[in-house]
N, C-alpha and C positions, 0 to 999 in steps of 0.2 A: 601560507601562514598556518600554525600549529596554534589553538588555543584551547585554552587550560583552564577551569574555572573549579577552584578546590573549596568546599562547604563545612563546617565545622563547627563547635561552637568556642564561646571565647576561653583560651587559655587551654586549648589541642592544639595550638602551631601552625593553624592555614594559611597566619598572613605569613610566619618564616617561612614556610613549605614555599609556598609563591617564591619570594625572595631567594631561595636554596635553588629552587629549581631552574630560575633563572640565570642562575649562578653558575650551575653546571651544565646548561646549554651554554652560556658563553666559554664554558672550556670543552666544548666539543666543538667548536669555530660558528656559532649561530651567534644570530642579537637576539637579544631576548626582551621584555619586559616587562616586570610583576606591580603589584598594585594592589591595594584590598576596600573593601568594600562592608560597612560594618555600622549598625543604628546606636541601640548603647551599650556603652564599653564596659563589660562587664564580664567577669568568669560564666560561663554555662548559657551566655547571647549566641543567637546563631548569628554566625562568619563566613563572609564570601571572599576570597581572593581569586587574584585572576593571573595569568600569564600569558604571553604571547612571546613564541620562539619562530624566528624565519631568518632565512638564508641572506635577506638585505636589511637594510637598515627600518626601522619598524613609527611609521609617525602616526598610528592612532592614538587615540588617548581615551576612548569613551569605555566604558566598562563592557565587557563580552558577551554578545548575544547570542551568539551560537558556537557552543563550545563543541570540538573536537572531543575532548574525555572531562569526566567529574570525575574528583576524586572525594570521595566522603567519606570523613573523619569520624564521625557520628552515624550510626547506623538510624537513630532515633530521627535525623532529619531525611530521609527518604521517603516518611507519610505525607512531607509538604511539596506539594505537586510543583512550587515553582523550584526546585532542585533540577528538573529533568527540563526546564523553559529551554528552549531552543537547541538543543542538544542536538548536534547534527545527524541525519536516516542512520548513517554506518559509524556512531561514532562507539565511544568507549568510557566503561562507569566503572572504578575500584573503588569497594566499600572496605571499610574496616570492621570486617566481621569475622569471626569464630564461625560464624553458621555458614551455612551454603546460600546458592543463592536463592533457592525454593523456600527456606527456612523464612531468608526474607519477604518473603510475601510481596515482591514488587510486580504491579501490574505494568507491565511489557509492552501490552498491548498496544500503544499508541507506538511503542518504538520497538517494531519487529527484528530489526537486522543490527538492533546497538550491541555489544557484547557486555555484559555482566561479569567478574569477577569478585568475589569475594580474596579478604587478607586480615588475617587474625594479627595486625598492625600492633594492636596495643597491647596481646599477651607478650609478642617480640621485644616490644618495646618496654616491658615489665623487668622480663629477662635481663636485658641487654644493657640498661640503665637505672633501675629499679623505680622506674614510674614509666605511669600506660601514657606516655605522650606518642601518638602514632605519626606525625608529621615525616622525621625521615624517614622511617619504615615505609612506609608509604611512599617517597619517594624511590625508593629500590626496587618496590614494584610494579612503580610507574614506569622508569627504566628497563626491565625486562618485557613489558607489554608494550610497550612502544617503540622503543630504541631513540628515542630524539633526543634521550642524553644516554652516558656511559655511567658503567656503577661506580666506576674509577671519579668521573667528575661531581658524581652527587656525592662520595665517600670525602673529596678533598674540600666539598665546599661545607660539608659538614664538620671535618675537622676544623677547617678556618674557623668558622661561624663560632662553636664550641671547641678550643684549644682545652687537649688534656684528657683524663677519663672520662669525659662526657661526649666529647665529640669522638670518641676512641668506639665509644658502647654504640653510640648511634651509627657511626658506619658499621662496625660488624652488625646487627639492628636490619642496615639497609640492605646490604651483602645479602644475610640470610634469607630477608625479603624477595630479592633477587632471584637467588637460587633457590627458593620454595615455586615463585609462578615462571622461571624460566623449566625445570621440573615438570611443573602442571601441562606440561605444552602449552599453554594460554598466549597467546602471542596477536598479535592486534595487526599490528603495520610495521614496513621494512624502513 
């Protein structure tokens, strides 16, 4: 089992991302299932969603403790140490940043062999739809660094989700995402 635990604050799209993501693992032939996790609901609250993708059919239900990859939305929540909680020795962290990952000043140290990428998610996402919502961008770049879904099924669960020019902006968005860290050579797992 593949699991996903995306950070964000409220009103960046962590709990759709989850939902999308799951969405487009079930159109690459996995079960999936997303979920979020979240104290008060409010614009600018930090936000935890979660996903889990595998090959049979999936009956936990408790929230994620050792996540495969984080994806973070907020670069601002990477000072609070439980973001990186259980985060598995070789796993995998997409930040949505501009900066690099040295820029970020993340202390590593506890997780030598996790891979780090930086994705300027929400310039794309400025671009592409005229607001920094990084959520599908972000998915596009999860898809290239992992492959557990295709850009085809994150771009189609995007258009479902958002029918029209908005789901139009967020797959190209995601696409470009895609082909920025499949470019990077950055590549995680087959």
């Amino acid at each position: 089992m593949y699991e996903v635990r995306i950070h964000g604050r409220g009103g960046q799209g962590a709990v759709t991302a989850a939902e999308l993501l799951s969405i487009a693992a079930f159109e690459a032939g996995h079960w999936a299932q997303a979920f979020p996790s979240f104290g008060s609901e409010r614009t600018g609250a930090p936000v935890a969603a979660f996903c889990r993708i595998d090959d049979k059919a999936i009956r936990l239900r408790e929230p994620i403790q050792h996540p495969d990859a984080l994806l973070v939305l907020d670069p601002s929540l990477l000072a609070n140490p439980d973001v990186y909680a259980g985060l598995v020795p070789d796993g995998m962290i997409l930040v949505n940043s501009a900066g690099t990952v040295d820029e970020l000043g993340i202390d590593m140290a506890a997780h030598p062999d996790v891979r780090v990428t930086t994705l300027a998610a929400s310039d794309i996402a400025r671009r592409r739809i005229g607001r920094p919502l990084p959520n599908g961008v972000m998915l596009g770049g999860f898809a290239a660094l992992t492959h557990r879904v295709t850009i085809d099924g994150v771009a189609k669960a995007l258009r479902e989700r958002f029918p029209g020019p908005l789901g139009e902006g967020n797959a190209a968005g995601a696409a470009e995402a895609y082909d920025a860290v499949f470019a990077a050579g950055v590549r995680t797992c087959a």
